[in-house]
C-alpha positions as YAML, in Angstrom:
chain: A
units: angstrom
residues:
- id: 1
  name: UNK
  ca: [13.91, -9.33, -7.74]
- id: 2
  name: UNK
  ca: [10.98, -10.65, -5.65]
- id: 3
  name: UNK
  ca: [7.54, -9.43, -5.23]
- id: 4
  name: UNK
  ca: [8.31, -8.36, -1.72]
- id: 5
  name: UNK
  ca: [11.29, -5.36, -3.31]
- id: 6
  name: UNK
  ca: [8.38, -5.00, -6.19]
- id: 7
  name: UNK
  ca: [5.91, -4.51, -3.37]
- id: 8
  name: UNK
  ca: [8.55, -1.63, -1.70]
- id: 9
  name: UNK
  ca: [9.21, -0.12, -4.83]
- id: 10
  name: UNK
  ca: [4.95, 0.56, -5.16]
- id: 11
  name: UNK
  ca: [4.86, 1.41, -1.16]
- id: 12
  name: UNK
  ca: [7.67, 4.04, -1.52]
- id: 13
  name: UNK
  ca: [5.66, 5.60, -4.90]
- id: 14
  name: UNK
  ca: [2.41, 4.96, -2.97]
- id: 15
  name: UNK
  ca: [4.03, 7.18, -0.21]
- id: 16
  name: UNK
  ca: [4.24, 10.27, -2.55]
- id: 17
  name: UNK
  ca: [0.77, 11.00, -3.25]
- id: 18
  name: UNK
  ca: [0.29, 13.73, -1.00]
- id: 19
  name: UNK
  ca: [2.93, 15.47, -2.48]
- id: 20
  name: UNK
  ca: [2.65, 14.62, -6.30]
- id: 21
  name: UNK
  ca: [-1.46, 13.68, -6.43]
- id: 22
  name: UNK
  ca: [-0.94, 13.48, -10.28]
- id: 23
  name: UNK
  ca: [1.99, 10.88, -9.50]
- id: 24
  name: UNK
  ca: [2.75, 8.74, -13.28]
- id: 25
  name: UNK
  ca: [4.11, 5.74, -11.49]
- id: 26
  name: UNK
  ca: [5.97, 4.48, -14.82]
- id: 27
  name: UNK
  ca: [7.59, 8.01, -15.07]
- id: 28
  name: UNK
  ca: [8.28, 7.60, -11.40]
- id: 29
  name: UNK
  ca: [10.12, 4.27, -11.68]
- id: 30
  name: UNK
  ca: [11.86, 5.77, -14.99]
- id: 31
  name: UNK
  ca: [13.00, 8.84, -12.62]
- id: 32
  name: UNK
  ca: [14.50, 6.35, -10.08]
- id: 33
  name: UNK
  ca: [18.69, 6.18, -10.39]
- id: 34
  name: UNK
  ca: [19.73, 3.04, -12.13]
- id: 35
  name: UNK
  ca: [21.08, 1.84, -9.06]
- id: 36
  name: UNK
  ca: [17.59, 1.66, -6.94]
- id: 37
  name: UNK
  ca: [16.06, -0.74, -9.51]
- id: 38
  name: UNK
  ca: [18.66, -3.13, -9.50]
- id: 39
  name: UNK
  ca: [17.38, -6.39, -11.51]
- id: 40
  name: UNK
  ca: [13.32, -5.16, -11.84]
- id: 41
  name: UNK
  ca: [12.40, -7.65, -14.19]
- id: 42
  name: UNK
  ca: [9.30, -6.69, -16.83]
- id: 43
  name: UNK
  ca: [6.69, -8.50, -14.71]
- id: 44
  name: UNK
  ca: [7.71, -6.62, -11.34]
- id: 45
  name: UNK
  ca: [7.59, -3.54, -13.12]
- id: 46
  name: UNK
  ca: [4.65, -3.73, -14.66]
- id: 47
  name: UNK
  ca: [2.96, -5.11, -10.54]
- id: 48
  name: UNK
  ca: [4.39, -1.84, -9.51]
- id: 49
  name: UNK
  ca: [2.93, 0.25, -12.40]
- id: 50
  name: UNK
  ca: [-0.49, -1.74, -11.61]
- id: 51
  name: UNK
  ca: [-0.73, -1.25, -8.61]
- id: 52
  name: UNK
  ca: [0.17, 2.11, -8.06]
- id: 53
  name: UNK
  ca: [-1.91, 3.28, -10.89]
- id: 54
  name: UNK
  ca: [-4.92, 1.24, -9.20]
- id: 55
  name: UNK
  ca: [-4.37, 2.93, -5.91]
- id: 56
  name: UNK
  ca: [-4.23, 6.16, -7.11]
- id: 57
  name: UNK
  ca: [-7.39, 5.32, -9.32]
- id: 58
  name: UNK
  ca: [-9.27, 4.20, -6.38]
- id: 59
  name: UNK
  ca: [-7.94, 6.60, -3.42]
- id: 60
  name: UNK
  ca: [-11.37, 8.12, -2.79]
- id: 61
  name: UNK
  ca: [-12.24, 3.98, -1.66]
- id: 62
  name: UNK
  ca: [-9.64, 2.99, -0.21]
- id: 63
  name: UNK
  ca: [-9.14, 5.70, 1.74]
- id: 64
  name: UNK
  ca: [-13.07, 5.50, 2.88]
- id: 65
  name: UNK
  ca: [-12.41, 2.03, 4.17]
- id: 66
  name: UNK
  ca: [-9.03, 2.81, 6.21]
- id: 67
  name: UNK
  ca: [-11.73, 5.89, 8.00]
- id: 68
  name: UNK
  ca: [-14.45, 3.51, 8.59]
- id: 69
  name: UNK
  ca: [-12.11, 0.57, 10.26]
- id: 70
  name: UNK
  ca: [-9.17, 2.98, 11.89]
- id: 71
  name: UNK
  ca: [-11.74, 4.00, 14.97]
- id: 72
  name: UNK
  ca: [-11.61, 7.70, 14.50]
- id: 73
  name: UNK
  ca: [-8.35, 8.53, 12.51]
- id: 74
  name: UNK
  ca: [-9.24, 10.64, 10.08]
- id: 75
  name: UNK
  ca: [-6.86, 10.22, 6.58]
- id: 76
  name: UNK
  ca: [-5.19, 13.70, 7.34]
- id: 77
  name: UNK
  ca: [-4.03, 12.74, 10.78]
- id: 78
  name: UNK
  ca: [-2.18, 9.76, 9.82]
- id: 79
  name: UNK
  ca: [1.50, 8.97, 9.51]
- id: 80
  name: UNK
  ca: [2.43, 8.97, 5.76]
- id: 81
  name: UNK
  ca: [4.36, 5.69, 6.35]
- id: 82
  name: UNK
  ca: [1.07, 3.94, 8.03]
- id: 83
  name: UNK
  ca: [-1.18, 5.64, 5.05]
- id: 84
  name: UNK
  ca: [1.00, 4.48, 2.50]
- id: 85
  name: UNK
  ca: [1.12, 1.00, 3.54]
- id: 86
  name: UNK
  ca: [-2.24, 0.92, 4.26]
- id: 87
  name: UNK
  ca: [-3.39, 2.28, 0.46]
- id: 88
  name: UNK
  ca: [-1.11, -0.33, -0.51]
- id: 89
  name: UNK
  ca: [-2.42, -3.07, 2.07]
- id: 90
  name: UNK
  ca: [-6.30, -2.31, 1.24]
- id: 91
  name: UNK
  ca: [-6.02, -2.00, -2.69]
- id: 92
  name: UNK
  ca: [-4.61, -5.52, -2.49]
- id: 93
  name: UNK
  ca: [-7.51, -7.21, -0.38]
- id: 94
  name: UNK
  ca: [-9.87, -5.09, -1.87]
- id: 95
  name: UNK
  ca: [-9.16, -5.21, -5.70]
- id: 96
  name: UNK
  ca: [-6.51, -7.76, -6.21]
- id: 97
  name: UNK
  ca: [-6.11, -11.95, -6.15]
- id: 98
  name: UNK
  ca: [-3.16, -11.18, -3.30]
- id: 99
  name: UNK
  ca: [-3.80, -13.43, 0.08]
- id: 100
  name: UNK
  ca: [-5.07, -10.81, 2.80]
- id: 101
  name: UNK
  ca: [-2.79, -12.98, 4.41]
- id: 102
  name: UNK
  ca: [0.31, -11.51, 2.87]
- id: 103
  name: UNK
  ca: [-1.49, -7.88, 2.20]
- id: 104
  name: UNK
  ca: [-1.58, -7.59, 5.88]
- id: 105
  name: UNK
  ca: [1.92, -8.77, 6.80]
- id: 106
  name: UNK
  ca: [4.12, -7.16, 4.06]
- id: 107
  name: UNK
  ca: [2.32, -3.96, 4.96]
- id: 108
  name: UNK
  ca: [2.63, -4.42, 8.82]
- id: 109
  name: UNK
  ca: [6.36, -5.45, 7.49]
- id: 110
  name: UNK
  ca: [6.77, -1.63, 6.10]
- id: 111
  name: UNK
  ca: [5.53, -0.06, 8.60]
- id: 112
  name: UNK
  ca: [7.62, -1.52, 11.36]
- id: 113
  name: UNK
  ca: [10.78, -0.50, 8.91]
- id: 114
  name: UNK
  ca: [10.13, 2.87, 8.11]
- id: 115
  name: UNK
  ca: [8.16, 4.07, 10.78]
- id: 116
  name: UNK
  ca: [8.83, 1.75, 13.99]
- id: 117
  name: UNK
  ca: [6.71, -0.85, 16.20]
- id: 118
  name: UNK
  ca: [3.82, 0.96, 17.07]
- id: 119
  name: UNK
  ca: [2.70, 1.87, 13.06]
- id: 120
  name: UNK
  ca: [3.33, -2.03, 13.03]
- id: 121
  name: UNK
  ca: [0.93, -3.07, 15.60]
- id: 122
  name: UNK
  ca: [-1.94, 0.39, 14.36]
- id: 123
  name: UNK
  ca: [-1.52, -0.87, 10.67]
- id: 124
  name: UNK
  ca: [-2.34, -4.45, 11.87]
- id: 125
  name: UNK
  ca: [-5.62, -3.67, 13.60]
- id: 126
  name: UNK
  ca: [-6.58, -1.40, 10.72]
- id: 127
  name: UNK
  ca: [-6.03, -4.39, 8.25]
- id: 128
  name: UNK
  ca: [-7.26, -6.94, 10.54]
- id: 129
  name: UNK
  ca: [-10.77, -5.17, 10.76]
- id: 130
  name: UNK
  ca: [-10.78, -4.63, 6.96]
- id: 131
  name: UNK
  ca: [-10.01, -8.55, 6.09]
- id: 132
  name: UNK
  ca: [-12.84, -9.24, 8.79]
- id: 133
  name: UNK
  ca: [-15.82, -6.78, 7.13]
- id: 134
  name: UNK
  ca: [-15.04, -8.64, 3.66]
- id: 135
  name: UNK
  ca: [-15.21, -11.98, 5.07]
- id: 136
  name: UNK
  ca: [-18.44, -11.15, 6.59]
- id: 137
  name: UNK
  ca: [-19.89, -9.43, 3.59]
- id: 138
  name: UNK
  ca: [-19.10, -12.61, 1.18]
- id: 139
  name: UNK
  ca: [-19.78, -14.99, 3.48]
...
């Protein structure tokens, strides 16, 4: 499996914290039937334990930096596909060695699948201003 279905795997756990806040993402991927995990190798599982464990650990941030660059949206009023990605997205620029680069276009990627162009093109500019205010603040 490649870090791109790894990546899905943590989106579509990612996607269920407003309905299971307390979400255990290893019990999560346990819960999945046999047939949705098809190859997940020890190191992909453990990127999608990681990551969805550091999302949820730093949701308060994360979510504070998708307010301050998404001009107005507050968290509540946002499509669960475009919030999702966007946790996902924001921990990875934020907190991990991921390229923005690929952050940004594997989320924009998820967006456009499960939601439809325009999430693509809203989770873009989000992303794009949050890759631009950490460039400025290290440079």
């Amino acid at each position: 499996m490649s870090r791109k279905t790894a990546r899905r795997y943590a989106f579509e756990l990612i996607f269920q914290f407003p309905f299971q806040p307390d979400l255990d993402a290893a019990f999560a991927l346990d819960a999945y039937p046999e047939g949705n995990l098809p190859g997940i190798s020890g190191d992909e599982r453990q990127f999608v334990t990681d990551t969805v464990s550091g999302v949820g650990g730093r949701l308060a941030s994360i979510d504070d930096c998708i307010s301050i660059n998404s001009e107005g949206w507050e968290i509540g009023r946002l499509n669960s596909v475009d919030l999702a990605a966007l946790r996902l997205a924001v921990y990875e620029m934020l907190f991990t060695e991921t390229p923005a680069g690929v952050s940004i276009n594997e989320a924009v990627d998820l967006a456009k699948l499960y939601s439809g162009e325009e999430s693509g093109r809203f989770v873009n500019g989000v992303l794009t201003k949050v890759y631009k205010e950490r460039e400025a603040r290290h440079a």
